[in-house]
Phi, psi and omega in degrees: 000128167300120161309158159318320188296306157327300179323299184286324182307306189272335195286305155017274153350273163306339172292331190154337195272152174290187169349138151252134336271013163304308174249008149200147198254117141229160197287143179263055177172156234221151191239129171256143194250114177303144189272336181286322174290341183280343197276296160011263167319321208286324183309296180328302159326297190298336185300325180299319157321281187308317209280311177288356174251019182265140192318354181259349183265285160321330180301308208289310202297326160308327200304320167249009183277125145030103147354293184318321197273336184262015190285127187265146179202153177269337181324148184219115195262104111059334193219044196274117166246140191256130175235122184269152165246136168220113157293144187291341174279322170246059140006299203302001211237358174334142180229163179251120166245001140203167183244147177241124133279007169244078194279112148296134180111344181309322173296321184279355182265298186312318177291306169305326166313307199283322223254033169286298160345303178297309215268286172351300168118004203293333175310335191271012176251094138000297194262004147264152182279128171301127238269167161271139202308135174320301168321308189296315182290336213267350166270005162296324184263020148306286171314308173323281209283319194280337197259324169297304186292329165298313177310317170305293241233327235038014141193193192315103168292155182284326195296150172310123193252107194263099180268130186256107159225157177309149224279307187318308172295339163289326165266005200207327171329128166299349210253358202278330166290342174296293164000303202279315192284328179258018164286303205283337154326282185301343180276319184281347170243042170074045096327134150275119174223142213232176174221130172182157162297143204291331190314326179289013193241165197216149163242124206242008215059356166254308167190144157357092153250162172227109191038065176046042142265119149337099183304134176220329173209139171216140174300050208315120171248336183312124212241044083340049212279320182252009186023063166308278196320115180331338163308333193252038193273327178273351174304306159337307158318299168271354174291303173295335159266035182052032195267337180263114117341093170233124151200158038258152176206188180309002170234349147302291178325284146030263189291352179240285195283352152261154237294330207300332175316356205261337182275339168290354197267327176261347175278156188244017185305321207254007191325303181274034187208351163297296201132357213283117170265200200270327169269015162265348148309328182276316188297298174325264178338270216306338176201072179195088197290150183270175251174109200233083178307121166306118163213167214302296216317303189265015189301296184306337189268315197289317164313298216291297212239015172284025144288357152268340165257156159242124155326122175222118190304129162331276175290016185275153177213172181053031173116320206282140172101344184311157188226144168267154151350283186292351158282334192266153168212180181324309209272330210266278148017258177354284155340293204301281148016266179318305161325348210354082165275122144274137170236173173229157162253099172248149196305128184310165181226130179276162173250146159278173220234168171218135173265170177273133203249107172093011174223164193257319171347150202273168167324127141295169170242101170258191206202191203192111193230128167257161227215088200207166196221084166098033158078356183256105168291146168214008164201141143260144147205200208199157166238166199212118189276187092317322184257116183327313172243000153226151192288125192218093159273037176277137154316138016280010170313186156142177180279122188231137171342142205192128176222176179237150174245173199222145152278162185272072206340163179235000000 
């Protein structure tokens, strides 16, 4: 007879995802989230919203960056994810420990909700809320893509809606079957749509192609952030001349998604040359742990106290370059530096556990990765670590279900 696990594991599958858990893990059992704390988040989202796309901020943050990054642009990128530690003990003490305008996973999160949701029996509880339907998010971000691109061109452009990732994550990457479902989205809803790599685009001096289609929106998937790489010279190209829809791209990363940004966000040194007001400051502090980009100066401060930090590569994603404390010393600090690898030091945050249900197995550490567009949520989920202090998803880890519960009137 099949377990719940088995079930959700083939239906999964069938749906788009790769293998389970051979080649992505999701935990077959599910984390509720207080509705009162998602209301929290979500004003917090919006504080974030106002800060960063505001013009002192962009201005500030900007100020030494690449020409290309002070380049001014309207793209709003569709999959921008914020990711929390809610310790099980304080709900209220949740902290954002980064923000991606390039989040991976919104489609493969949603198919897990719903068809968990499905599978579980969790429908007959009331008092969690019931996920948004797969079908329903995916004609939202549709809708999402249809209102940006109109805003751009000043109406539906004819050109090819290009999802762009680096040619190695397209052969070897978790995520390139989500690629694929939302190329067959966008297809099903009269677009033309490719999936390919920048090596594969041409710049003619007019516009963008990909195997003699005209490039019109795209869809950045690339951890390229600043597309330093001779690959992307026509992306590039075509960007400054407004000839492309691109996001997330370089004055998006810039101003949001890098990490050395968490210390002005948690710190109150820079208010005024930010922009930062006083009650967007209260919001910040409170859930913004704090957060120190490595330099000669404080090098000596940071020994002192790493066992209260985790390392985090500036430019890093998925995990890679993290450093425990207990890895860093005087000489390593040092290193990182001469080498100038940016790094950050931000203050640990504790996670709540998922026990394994029917095991003696030690506790997952999970986390809360949110999902929101123009400040608005519309998918929550969550990853379930082995490891306390770093994202370690081998099974039984994995990408795990996530609801919200309503309290129960008395």
């Amino acid at each position: 007879m099949q377990t719940t696990a088995d079930r959700l594991f083939s239906a999964l599958h069938e749906a788009g995802l790769p293998p389970v858990p051979e080649e992505f893990s999701v935990v077959p059992w599910h984390q509720e989230i207080p509705q009162a704390t998602l209301a929290e988040i979500d004003h917090f989202v919006r504080v974030f919203e106002d800060v960063t796309t505001r013009s002192a901020w962009q201005k500030a943050v900007t100020a030494a960056a690449p020409p290309i990054v002070r380049n001014k642009r309207s793209e709003v990128c569709f999959f921008s994810a914020w990711d929390f530690h809610l310790p099980a003990d304080e709900p209220q003490e949740w902290k954002l420990i980064e923000f991606n305008d390039n989040g991976s996973g919104f489609l493969f999160a949603s198919l897990i909700n719903d068809v968990f949701h499905g599978l579980s029996g969790l429908a007959r509880d009331a008092a969690l809320e019931a996920p948004t339907p797969y079908s329903a998010l995916c004609a939202h971000l549709v809708a999402i893509v249809e209102t940006e691109a109109t805003a751009f061109f000043g109406r539906r452009p004819d050109g090819l809606l290009f999802i762009l990732d680096d040619a190695s994550s397209l052969r070897t990457g978790k995520f390139r079957q989500e690629l694929k479902l939302l190329c067959t989205l966008f297809r099903e809803h009269g677009w033309s749509a490719e999936i390919g790599s920048p090596e594969e685009t041409s710049w003619d001096g007019r516009q963008l192609r990909f195997r003699g289609q005209d490039i019109c929106f795209i869809v950045n998937r690339s951890t390229d952030f600043l597309w330093e790489g001779d690959v992307f010279a026509g992306l590039e190209a075509a960007y400054l001349d407004r000839r492309v829809y691109v996001a997330p791209n370089p004055l998006t990363y810039s101003t949001r998604s890098d990490k050395r940004l968490l210390e002005f966000l948690s710190l109150s040194e820079w208010d005024e040359q930010l922009g930062i007001r006083e009650q967007e400051r209260a919001v910040l502090s409170a859930h913004v742990p704090e957060t120190r980009l490595l330099r000669q100066e404080n090098v000596e401060e940071l020994v002192r106290r790493k066992e209260e930090f985790v390392f985090k590569p500036t430019h890093g994603y998925a995990g890679r370059g993290v450093l425990r404390g207990s890895e860093v010393g005087r000489a390593r600090l040092r290193q990182l530096l001469k080498r100038q690898l940016g790094y950050v030091a931000q203050k640990k945050v504790p996670k709540s556990s998922l026990a394994v249900p029917g095991s003696e197995a030690p506790p997952l550490w999970t986390d809360l990765r949110v999902w929101a567009y123009r400040g608005e949520r519309y998918l929550i989920s969550g990853r379930a670590s082995r490891n306390r202090d770093i994202l370690d998803l081998t099974p039984p880890g994995g990408w795990v279900p996530t609801y919200a519960r309503t309290p129960v009137p008395t």
